[in-house]
N, C-alpha and C positions, 0 to 999 in steps of 0.2 A: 581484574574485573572492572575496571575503569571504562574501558575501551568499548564496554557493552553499553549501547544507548536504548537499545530497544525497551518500550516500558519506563525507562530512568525518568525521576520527579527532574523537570524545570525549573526551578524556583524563580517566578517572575507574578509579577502581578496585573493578572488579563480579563478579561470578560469569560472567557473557557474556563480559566483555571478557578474563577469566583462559581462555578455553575455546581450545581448539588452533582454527587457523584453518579444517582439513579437518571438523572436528565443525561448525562453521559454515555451511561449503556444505553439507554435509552435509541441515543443520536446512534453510537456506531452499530445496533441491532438494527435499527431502520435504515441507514445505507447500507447496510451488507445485503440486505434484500432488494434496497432499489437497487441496486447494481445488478440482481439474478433478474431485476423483469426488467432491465434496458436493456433493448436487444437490436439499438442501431447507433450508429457515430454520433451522433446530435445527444443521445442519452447519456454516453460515455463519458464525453468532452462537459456537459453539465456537471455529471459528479465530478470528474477533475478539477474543475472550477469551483465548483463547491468545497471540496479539499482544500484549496488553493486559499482561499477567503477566510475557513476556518485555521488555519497555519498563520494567516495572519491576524487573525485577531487573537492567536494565541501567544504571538512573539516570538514564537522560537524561532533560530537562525537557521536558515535554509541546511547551511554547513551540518549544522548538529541532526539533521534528518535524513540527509544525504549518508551520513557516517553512519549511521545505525543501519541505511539499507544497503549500506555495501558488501556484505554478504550474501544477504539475500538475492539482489544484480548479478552477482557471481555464480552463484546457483543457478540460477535461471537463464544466463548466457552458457552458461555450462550445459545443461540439460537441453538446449535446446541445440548446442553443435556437438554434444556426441551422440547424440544416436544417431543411426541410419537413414536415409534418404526416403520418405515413401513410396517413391519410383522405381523400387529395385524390384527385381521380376520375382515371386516366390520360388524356395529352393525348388530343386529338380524332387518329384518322387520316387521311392527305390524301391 
């Protein structure tokens, strides 16, 4: 159960980690939605960047974030080269 990062306490002392835990749902319920209304490159690459800034002002090591979504990468490389091509013609009718 080590191995699992996902969710896992950091123990570091940060300006995120000091924030009330309702200001927290808070943050990740409002970017879950700004993410549903950005609907071009320039919105996207904001919220990466905003990720990116809060990551570091949380201190966590890239490495320890990386690991956690290494399953999830796998999945998602997965699913997205086994299925079928959407260019294939539909079957014949009988």
């Amino acid at each position: 159960m080590t191995r699992i990062t996902v969710g896992q306490y950091y123990p570091v002392d940060s300006v995120v980690h000091r924030l009330d835990p309702r200001v927290k749902l808070f943050g990740v319920m409002a970017y879950i939605i700004l993410l549903f209304i950005a609907g071009n490159f320039a919105g996207y690459l904001a919220a990466g960047i905003f990720v990116c800034a809060v990551i570091a002002l949380a201190k966590v090591p890239p490495g320890l974030l990386l690991r956690g979504l290494r399953s999830v990468l796998f999945r998602r490389s997965y699913s997205k080269t086994a299925r079928p091509p959407k260019n294939q013609p539909p079957p014949p009718k009988r």
